[in-house]
C-alpha positions in Angstrom: 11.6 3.8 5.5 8.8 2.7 7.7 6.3 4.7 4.9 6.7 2.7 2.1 4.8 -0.4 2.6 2.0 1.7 3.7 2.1 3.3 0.7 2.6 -0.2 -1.2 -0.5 -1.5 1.0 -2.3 1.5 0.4 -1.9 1.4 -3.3 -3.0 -2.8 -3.4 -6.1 -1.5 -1.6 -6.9 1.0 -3.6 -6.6 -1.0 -6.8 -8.9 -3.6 -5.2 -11.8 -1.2 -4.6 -11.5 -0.1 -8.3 -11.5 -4.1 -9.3 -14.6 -4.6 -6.9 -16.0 -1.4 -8.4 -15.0 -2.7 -12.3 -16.5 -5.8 -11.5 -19.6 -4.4 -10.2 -20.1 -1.6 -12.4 -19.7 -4.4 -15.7 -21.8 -6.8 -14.3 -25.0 -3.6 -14.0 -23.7 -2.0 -17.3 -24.7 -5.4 -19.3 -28.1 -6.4 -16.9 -29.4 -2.9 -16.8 -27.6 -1.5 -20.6 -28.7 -4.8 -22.8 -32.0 -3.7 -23.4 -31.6 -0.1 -23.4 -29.3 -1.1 -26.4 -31.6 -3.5 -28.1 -34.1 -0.8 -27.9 -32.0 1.9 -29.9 -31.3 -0.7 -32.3 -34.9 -1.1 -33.0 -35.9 2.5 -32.9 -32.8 3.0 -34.9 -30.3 4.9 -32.8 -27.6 3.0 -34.2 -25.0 5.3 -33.5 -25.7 5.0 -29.9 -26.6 1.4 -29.4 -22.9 1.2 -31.5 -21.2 3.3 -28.9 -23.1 1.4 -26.0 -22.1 -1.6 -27.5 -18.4 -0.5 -27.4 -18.6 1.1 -23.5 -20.1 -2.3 -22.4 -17.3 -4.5 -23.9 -14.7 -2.2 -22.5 -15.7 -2.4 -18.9 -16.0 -5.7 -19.1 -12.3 -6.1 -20.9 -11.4 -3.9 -17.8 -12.8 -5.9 -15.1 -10.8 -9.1 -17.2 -7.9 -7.0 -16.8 -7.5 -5.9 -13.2 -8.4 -10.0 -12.3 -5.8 -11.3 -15.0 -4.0 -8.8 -16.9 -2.3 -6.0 -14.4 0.3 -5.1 -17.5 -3.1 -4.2 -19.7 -4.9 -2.4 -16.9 -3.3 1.3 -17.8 -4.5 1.0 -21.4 -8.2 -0.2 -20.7 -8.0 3.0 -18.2 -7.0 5.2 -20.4 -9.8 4.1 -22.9 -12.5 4.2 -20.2 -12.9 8.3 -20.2 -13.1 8.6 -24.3 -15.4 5.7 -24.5 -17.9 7.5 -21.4 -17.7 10.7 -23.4 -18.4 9.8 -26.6 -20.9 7.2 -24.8 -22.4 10.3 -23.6 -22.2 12.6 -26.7 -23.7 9.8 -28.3 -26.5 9.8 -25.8 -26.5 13.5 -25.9 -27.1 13.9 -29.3 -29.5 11.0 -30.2 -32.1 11.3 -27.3 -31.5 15.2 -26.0 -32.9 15.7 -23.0 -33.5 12.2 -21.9 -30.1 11.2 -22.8 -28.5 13.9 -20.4 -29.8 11.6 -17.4 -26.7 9.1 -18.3 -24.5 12.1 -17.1 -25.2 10.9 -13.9 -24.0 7.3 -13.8 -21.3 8.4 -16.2 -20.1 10.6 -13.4 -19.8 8.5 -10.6 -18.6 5.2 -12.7 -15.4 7.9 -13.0 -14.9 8.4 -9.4 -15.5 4.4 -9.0 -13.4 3.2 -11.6 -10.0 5.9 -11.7 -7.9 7.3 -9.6 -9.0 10.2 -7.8 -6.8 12.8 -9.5 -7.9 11.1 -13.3 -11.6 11.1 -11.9 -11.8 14.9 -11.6 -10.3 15.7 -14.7 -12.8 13.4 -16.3 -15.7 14.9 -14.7 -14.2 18.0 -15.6 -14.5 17.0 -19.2 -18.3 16.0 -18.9 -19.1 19.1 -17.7 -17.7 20.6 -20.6 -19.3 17.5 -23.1 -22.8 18.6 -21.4 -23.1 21.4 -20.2 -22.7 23.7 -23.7 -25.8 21.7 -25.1 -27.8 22.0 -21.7 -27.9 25.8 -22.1 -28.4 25.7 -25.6 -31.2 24.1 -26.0 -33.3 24.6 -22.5 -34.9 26.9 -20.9 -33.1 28.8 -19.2 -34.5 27.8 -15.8 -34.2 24.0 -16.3 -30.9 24.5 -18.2 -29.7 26.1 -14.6 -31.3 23.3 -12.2 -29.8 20.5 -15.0 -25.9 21.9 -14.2 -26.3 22.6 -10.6 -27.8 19.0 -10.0 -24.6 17.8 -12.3 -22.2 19.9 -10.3 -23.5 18.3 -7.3 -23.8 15.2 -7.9 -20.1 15.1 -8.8 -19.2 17.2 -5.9 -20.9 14.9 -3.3 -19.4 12.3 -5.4 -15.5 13.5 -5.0 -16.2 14.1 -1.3 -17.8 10.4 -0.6 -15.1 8.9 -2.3 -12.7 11.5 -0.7 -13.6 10.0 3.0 -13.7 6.6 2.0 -10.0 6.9 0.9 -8.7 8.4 3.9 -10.8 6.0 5.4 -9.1 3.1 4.0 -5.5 4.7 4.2 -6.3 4.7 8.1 -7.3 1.3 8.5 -4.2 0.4 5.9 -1.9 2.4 8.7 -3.4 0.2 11.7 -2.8 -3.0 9.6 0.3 -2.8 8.8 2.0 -0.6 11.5 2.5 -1.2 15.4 0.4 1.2 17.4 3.3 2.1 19.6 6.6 2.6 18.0 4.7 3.4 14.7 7.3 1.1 13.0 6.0 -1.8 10.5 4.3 -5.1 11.6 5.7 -8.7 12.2 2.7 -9.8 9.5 4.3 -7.1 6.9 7.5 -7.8 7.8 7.0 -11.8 6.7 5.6 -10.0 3.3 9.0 -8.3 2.9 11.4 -11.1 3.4 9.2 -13.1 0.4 9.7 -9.6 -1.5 13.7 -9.5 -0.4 13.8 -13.3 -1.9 12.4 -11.8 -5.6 14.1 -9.1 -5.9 17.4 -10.8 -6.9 20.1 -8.0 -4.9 22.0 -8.0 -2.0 19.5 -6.9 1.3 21.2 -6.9 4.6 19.2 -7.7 7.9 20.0 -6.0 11.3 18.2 -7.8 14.2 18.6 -5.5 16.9 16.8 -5.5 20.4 17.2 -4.0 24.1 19.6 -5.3 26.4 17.7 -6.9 29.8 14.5 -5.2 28.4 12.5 -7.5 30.9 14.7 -6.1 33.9 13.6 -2.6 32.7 10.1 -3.1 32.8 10.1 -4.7 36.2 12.2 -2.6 37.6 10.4 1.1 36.0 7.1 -0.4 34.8 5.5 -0.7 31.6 5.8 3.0 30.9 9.3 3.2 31.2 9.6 -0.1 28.8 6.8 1.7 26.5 9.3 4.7 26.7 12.4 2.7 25.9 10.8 0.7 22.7 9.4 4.4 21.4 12.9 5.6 21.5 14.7 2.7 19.5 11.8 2.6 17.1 12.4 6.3 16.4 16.2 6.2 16.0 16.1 3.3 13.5 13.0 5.3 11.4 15.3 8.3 11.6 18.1 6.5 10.6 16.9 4.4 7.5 17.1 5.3 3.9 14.3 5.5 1.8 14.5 2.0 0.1 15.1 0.7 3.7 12.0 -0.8 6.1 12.0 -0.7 9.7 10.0 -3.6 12.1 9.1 -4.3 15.5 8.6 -8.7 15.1 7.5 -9.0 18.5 8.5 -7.4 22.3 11.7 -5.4 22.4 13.1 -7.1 19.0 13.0 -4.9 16.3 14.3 -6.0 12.5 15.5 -3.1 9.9 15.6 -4.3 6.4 18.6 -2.8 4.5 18.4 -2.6 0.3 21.6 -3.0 -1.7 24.3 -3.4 1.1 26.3 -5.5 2.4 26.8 -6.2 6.5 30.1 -5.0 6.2 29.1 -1.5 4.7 26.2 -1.5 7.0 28.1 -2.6 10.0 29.7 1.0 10.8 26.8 3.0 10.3 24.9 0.6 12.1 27.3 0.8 15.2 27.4 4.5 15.0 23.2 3.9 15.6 24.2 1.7 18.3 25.7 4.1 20.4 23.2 7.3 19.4 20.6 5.4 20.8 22.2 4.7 24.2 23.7 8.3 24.3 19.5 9.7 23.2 18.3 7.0 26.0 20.5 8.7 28.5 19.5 11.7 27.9 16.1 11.1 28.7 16.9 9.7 31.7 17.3 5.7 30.5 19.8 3.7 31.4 19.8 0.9 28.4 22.0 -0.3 26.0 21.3 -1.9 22.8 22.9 -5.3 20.8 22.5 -6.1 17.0 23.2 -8.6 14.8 23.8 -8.3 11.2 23.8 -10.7 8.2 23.9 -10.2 4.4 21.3 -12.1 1.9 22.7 -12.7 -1.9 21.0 -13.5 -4.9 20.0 -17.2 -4.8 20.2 -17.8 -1.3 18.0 -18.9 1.4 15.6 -15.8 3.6 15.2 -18.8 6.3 18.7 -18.9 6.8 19.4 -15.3 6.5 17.2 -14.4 9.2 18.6 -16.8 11.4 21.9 -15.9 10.9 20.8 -12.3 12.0 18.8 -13.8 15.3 22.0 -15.6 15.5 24.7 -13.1 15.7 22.7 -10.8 17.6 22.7 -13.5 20.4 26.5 -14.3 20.2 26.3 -10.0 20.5 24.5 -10.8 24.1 26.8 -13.4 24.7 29.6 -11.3 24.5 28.6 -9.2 26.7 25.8 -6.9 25.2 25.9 -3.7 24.3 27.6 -4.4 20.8 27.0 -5.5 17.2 28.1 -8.9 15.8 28.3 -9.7 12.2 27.5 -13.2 10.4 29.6 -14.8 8.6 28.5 -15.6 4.8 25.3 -18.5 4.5 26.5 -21.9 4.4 23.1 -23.5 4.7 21.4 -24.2 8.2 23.0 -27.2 10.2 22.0 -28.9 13.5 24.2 -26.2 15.1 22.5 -23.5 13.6 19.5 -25.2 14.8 21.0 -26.0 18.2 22.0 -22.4 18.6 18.8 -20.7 17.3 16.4 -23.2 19.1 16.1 -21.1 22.3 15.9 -17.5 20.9 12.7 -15.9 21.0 13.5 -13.2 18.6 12.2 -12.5 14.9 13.1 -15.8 13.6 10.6 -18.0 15.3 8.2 -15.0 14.3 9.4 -15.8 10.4 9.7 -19.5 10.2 7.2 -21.2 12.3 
């Protein structure tokens, strides 16, 4: 599924804006909070300087725990909205009007810190912490302009942070995707073979390319060859599973990633793909035909050697004649033939290993 390291990658990025943002918003909370708290502690709002206290040390626990604790970070969340509306309350209750203007930061620390979804529902619920008091105890015509400028501000808030994550999940898209087939990246395929080596089941490679691709683009120009490379990329997204991932490593050599099975359960439906693609080529008016090569990595074994016995096979596919798939035999470890063999093949594994 060519989606789901997007949606990995988008996830990592959003969970390093909220660290940047925890880290931030700790480091102003203790500068610009410290003396507000000493000062209630003199005046004797101890309540509140107790509750400040408490807010300060858990963003700062938070911002520990994004850097060095991932397991601890959904517990720290889930404190941070209790601990901003009690903060509040606190606020609320001990300084009245004045202590309605920490609505504001309170607000968009929300939208900075959680996810968007959790961020609304907490604003939600500091609407509902303020706004009951602001009508009960104002005038009626600041009580109004005090819960429309709260509204807003959150409002604007939710749509600022709005763009900036479809911002983000644009420029995530253009990182980790190739503009033309749409498919994944060499740079997130690399990522995938190290997360193929941890995950400790059997992941089949398919290296699969077009047959005299060069010829093609001489012969029809670039748009033909654009043309041809759209069409494979599309019949291997189409074809994938969901746990699967599919690549383009570099010209017409394209890499699919298959979870949980071995090359001899992939090799049929891989062959079956094969021939689609020559038959949907064809139809629009291509004449090309397709090789692949397949090879099986087990627990404990090495992703250098699994990808060039992929690279491998799919050139002894060529060699035979093209227009086939060839499977590899199991890893015994790379030898001076492997080396020998694999030394001129510009295909995904000089892309992996050099």
């Amino acid at each position: 599924m060519t989606g789901s390291l997007p949606h990995k990658s988008e996830l990592e990025s959003d969970l390093a804006q909220r660290a940047a943002a925890a880290k931030g918003i700790s480091l102003v909370t203790v500068v610009i909070g410290t003396p507000f708290i000493i000062a209630n502690l003199v005046q004797g709002y101890h309540v509140l300087a107790v509750t400040s206290i408490a807010a300060t040390l858990l963003l700062v626990a938070h911002a520990l725990a994004i850097r060095d604790s991932p397991g601890a970070v959904k517990y720290t969340t889930l404190l941070i909205i209790p601990a901003g509306l009690v903060c509040l309350a606190a606020a609320v209750h001990c300084r009245g009007t004045l202590g309605l203007l920490w609505t504001y930061p309170v607000i968009i620390g929300f939208y900075c810190l959680l996810e968007r979804r959790l961020a609304w529902g907490a604003n939600i619920a500091v609407v509902i912490t303020v706004v009951p008091y602001v009508l009960l105890n104002s005038e009626l015509e600041l009580a109004l302009r005090t819960v429309t400028t709260i509204l807003t501000v959150s409002a604007f808030t939710a749509v600022l942070m709005n763009v900036i994550h479809h911002d983000r999940r644009f420029l995530v898209q253009r990182m980790v995707t190739d503009p033309l087939t749409g498919v994944l990246n060499r740079q997130t395929f690399t990522e995938h073979l190290d997360a193929a080596a941890r995950s400790g089941t059997t992941t089949t490679l398919l290296a699969i390319d077009i047959d005299n691709f060069k010829q093609i683009n001489d012969e029809g120009g670039h748009a033909v060859g654009d043309k041809a490379l759209q069409l494979l990329g599309s019949s291997l997204t189409s074809w994938v599973r969901n746990d699967d991932a599919v690549f383009r490593t570099g010209g017409d050599e394209f890499v699919v990633i298959l979870e949980s099975v071995t090359a001899d359960e992939a090799f049929g439906p891989a062959e079956s793909l094969r021939q689609a693609v020559q038959r949907d080529a064809s139809a629009c008016g291509l004449q090309i035909s397709v090789s692949g090569g397949l090879a099986t990595l087990h627990p404990g074994e090495c992703v250098d050697s699994w990808v060039i016995a992929a690279d491998r096979a799919l050139y002894k596919a060529k060699s035979a004649g093209r227009g086939r798939l060839v499977m590899a035999p199991a890893q015994s470890g790379l030898d001076s033939a492997d080396a020998a063999l694999t030394a001129g093949l510009p295909a995904a594994t000089a892309a992996t290993i050099s």
